[in-house]
N, C-alpha and C positions, 0 to 999 in steps of 0.2 A: 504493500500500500504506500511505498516512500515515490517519493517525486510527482510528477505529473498530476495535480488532482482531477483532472478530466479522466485519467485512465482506468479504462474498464474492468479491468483485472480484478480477480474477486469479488465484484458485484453482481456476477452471473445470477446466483442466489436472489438475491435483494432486486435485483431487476424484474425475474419471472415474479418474484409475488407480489409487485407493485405496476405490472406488467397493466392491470385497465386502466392506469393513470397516467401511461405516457401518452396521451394524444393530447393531454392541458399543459405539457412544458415543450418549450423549444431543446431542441440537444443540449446544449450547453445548461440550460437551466438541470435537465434532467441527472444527466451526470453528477451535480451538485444538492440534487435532491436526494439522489441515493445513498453519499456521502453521511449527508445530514438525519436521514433516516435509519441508517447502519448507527449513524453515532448516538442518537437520538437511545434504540432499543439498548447497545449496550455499555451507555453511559452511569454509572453506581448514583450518581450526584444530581448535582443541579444536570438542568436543561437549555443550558445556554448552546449558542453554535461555537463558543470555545472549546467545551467541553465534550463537545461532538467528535470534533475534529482533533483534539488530545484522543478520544476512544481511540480514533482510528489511525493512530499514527501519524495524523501530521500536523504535528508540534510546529512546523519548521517551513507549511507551506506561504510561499512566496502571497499567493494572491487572495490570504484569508478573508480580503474584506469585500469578496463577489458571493464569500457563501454568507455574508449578510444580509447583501442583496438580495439573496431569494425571499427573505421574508418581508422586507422594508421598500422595496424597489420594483423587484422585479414581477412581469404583468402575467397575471394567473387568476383563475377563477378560484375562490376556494367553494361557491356556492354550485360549480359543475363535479368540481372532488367530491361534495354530500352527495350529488348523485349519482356520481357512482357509485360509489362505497355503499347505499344504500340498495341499490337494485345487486349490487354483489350480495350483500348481506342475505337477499331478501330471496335469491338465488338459490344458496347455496344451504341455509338454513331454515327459511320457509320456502319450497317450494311450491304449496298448495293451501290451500285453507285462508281462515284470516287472517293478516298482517296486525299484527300487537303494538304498539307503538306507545312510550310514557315521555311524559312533557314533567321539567322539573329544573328549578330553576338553582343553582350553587352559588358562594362567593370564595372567589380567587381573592386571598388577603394581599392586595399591595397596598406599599406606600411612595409616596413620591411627589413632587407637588409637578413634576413633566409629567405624570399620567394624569393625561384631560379626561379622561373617560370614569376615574374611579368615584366612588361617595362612601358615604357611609350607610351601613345596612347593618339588620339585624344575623349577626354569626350564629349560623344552623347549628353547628357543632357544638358552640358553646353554648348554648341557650337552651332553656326549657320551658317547662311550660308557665313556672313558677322563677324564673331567673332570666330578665332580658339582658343579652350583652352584643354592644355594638362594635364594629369593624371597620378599620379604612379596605377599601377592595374593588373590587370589579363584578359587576354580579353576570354570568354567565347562566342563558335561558339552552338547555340541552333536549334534543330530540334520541331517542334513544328506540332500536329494536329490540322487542323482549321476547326472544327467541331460545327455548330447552337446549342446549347443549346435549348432545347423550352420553359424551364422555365427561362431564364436570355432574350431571346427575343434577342440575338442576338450574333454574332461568338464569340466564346472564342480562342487563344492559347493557348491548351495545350503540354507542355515542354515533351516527352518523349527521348529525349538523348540530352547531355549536354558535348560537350567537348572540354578540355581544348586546347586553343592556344598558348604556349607559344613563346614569342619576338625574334625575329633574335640573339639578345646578349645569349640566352640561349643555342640555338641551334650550333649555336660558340664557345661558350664557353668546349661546350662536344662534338666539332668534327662531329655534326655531320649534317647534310642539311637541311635547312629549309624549311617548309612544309607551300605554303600559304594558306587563306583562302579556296581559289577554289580547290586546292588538299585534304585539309578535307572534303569540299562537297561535291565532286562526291564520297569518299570513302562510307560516310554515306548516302550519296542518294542511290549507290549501293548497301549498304550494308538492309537500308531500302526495295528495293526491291526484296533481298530473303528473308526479312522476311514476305512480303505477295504476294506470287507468285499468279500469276492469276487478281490480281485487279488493275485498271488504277489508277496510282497514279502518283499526278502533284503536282511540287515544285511551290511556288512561290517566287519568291527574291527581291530583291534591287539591283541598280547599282553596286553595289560590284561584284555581282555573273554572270554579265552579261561578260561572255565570252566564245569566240569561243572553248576552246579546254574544256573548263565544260559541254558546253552543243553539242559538237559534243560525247564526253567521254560516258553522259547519255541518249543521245536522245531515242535509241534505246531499254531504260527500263522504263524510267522517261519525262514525259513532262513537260518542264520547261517554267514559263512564267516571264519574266521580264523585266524590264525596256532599253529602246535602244535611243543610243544616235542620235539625230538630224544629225548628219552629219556622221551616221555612211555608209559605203563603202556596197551597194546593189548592185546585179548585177543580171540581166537573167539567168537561165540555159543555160549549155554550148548548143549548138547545135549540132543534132545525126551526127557522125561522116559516113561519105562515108568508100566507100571501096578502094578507090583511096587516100587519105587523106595522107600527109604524115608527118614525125613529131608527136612530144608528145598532145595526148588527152587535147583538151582545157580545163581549170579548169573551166572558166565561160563565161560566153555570154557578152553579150551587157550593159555597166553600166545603172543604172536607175536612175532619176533624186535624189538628197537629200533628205529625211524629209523636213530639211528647206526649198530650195528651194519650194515643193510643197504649206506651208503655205504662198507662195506671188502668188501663181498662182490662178488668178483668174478663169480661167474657169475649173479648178476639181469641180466634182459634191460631196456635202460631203452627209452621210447619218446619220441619228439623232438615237439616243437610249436611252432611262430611263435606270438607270442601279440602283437597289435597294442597301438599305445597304452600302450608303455612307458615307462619315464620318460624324460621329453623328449618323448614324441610320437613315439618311434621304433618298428619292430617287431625282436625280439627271441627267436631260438631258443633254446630251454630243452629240458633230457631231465629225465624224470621217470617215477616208477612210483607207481602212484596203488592201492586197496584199499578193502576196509570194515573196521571193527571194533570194538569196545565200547572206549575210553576208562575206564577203571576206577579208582578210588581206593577205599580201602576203604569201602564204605557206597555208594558211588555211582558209578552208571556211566550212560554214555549213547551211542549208537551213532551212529559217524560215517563221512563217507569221506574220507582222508587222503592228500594229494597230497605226495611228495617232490621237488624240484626243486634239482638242479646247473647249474651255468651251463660249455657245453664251453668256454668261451673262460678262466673260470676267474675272470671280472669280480668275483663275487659271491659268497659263503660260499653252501655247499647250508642250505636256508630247508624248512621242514615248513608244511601247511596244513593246514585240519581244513573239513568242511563238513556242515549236520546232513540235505543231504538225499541218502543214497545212491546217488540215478539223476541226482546233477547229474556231467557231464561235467569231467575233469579240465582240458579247453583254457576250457570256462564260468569254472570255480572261480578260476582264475589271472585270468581278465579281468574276473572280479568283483572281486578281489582288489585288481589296481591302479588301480583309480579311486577307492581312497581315498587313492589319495595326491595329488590333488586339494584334500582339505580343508585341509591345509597350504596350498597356495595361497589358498586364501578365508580362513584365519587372517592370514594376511600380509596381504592385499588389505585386510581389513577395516580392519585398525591401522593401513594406508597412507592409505586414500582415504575413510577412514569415522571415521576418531578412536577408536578404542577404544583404551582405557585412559588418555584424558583427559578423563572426566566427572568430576565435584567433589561428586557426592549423597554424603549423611552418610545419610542417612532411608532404614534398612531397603529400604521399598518402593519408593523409587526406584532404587537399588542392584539391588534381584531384576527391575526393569523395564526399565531403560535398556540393558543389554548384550541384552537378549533382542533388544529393539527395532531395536537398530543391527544385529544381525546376521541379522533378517529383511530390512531394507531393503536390504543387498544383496542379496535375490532378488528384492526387488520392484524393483530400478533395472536387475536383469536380466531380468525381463518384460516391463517397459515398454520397457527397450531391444530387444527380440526382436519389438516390434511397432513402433519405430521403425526395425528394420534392415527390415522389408519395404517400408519408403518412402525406402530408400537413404541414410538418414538416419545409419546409423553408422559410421564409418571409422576405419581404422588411422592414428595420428598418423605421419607419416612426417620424416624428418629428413633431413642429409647423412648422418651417422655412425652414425642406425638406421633400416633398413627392418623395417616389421611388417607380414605379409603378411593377417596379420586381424586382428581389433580384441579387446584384451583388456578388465578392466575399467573401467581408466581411460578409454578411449575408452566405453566404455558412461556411466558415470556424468558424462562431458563432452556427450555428447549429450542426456542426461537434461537435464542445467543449462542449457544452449543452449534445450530448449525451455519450462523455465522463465522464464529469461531473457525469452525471443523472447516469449510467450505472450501477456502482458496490453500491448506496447508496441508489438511490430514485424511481427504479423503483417498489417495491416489498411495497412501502409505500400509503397506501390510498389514494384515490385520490379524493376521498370529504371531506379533512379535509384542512383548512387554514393555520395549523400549521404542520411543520414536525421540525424533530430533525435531528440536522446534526451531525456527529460523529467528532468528536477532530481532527483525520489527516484530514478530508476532509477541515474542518473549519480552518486550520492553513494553508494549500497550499492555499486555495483560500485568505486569507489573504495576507501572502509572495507573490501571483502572482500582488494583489492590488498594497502593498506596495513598491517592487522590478520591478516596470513596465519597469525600464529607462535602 
């Protein structure tokens, strides 16, 4: 890997699995992508393109400040990269049925008074429900595939478009309107489905996204399932209007009793359900009485069907659900429901084994590039692991003090590295001998990655 950073050598690997991206960089850009991508999976540390290009041996190249330029400069879609990577995904791990998709929003903690984009938000991590704590950061709105793995034994989120939110002060600042959460959703749930015309694809959300004009906006492309509040305004369809009738078309019927109200009423009949792939991976019986109804605020209404759920064991506060397509089944809607919380685990994952929120860009557009980029590459170190596990190739790290009975990320992305690693050095070397020789640049980066972890 010493000299020439254009040259191809040893990127054969890295090439073919990044292979539906090459038709968004020019040559030159692309060679420089692969570079940054090799460094990128197996950099120990930060996420800087310093740090990349230390992985990979070149300490010492001349023209380090063009592999800047791919993120700050140089012209590329990163909203054509979401789709591919998304139709890859959607490929390769859903090939049939519906399309699962969860919307959920992170904060990337920076500080800097040159990040024009950051504000201050309330920190998910650190905060409860009873302890608010706020953060300088970037708040980052994430689309994510929630698609089974069968070799991880259970739902992954995978990151396929990643975009930036920036604070009300930003948007003030430059004149110009603020764009909240639920007006990026529907753009990207919309825009989601003309990227796969033809296939039912259902959002799933959190309280945040639970609103009337999001999901009257998608109903009619996207069926949305999310959470609803206890005392939210139910009402009957209007009744069919005569011919004699006079005055404006009633918006709604007859109000229906509360959520809450119904859990003090004794004589509702509830009906019970197992619902698998609960959290932990366990299965979990729930009673619940599930309906339709118009959702009504004044001015605006939208017709849903709404799942209530109590836990007999008493684990869990009764929780309200909303969903925008009527004929979905209340035991569907609950197991739509928990596989976002999956995405939690790929926010964590990410910040673990991917560096997020230790990039160092000041420059607007590297800033709106680099978090997108890091958090598609863990789908893409999960596809290319999903075609290393059918050559036995990925394993559960096992210890004394922990058995894993299937491989989570980190074994994914250690298998990736392994055959990076292996690729341009030891495949071609015998394979019944104990002893191999490692050549000086490979033995000096795996060194520096040792000794440079922090």
């Amino acid at each position: 890997m010493e000299g020439e950073a254009g040259n191809d050598v040893g990127f054969s690997g890295i090439a073919a699995w990044l292979g539906p991206f090459r038709a968004a960089f020019t040559a030159p850009t692309w060679r420089r992508v692969l570079v940054l991508t090799s460094g990128a999976i197996m950099s120990p540390g930060r996420r800087t393109v310093c740090s990349a290009l230390r992985a990979m041996g070149l300490d010492d190249v001349a023209d380090f400040s063009s592999f800047h330029r791919v993120l700050n400069c140089n012209r590329w879609s990163a909203l054509a990269l979401a789709r591919t990577l998304f139709v890859w995904l959607v490929a390769v791990l859903v090939p049939d049925g519906p399309v699962i998709i969860g919307i959920d929003d992170t904060l990337e903690r920076r500080t800097g008074r040159k990040i024009s984009a950051r504000g201050i938000y309330r920190d998910p991590v650190r905060s409860s429900h009873g302890h608010f704590v706020k953060a300088s950061g970037l708040r980052w709105q994430a689309f994510m595939l929630l698609a089974p793995t069968s070799w991880a034994g259970r739902v992954w989120g995978l990151p396929f478009l990643t975009v930036l939110c920036p604070s009300e002060r930003y948007a003030r600042e430059r004149g110009r309107p603020h764009r909240k959460l639920t007006d990026r959703a529907r753009q990207g749930l919309l825009q989601v489905a003309r990227w796969l015309p033809g296939r039912r694809i259902i959002a799933v959300t959190d309280s945040s996204y639970a609103s009337i004009d999001l999901l009257d906006a998608v109903r009619d492309r996207v069926c949305m399932v999310s959470r609803l509040r206890l005392d939210a305004r139910l009402f009957d369809p209007p009744p069919p209007r005569t011919a004699r009738t006079l005055g404006r078309p009633r918006r709604t019927g007859e109000r229906q009793p509360s959520l809450a109200s119904r859990l003090e009423n004794p004589a509702i009949q509830w009906s019970e359900a197992t619902i698998g792939a609960w959290y932990g991976g366990q299965e979990h019986r729930v009673e619940f009485i599930s309906g339709t109804a118009l959702w009504h605020n004044p001015g605006r209404a939208v017709p849903i069907r709404y799942v209530l759920v109590r836990d007999p064991a008493g684990r869990f506060r009764p929780q309200a659900f909303l969903c925008t397509d009527l004929a979905a089944s209340p035991a569907d809607i609950l197991t739509w429901f928990v596989r976002r919380w999956s995405m939690e685990v790929t926010f964590a994952e990410t910040r673990r084994h991917l560096g997020i929120e230790t990039q160092r860009q000041w420059a607007d557009l590297a800033i709106a590039r680099t978090t997108p980029v890091l958090m598609g590459l863990f789908s893409v170190i999960t596809l290319v692991a999903n075609d290393l596990q059918k050559q036995g190739n990925v394993r559960p790290a096992a210890t004394a003090w922990y058995r894993k009975n299937v491989p989570t990320f980190s074994d994914a992305i250690a298998a990736v590295r392994r055959e990076l690693w292996a690729a341009p050095y030891f495949h071609t070397s015998p394979s019944n001998l104990e002893q191999r020789k490692i050549p000086l640049a490979l033995f000096n980066s795996l060194l520096n990655n040792a000794c440079y972890a922090a």
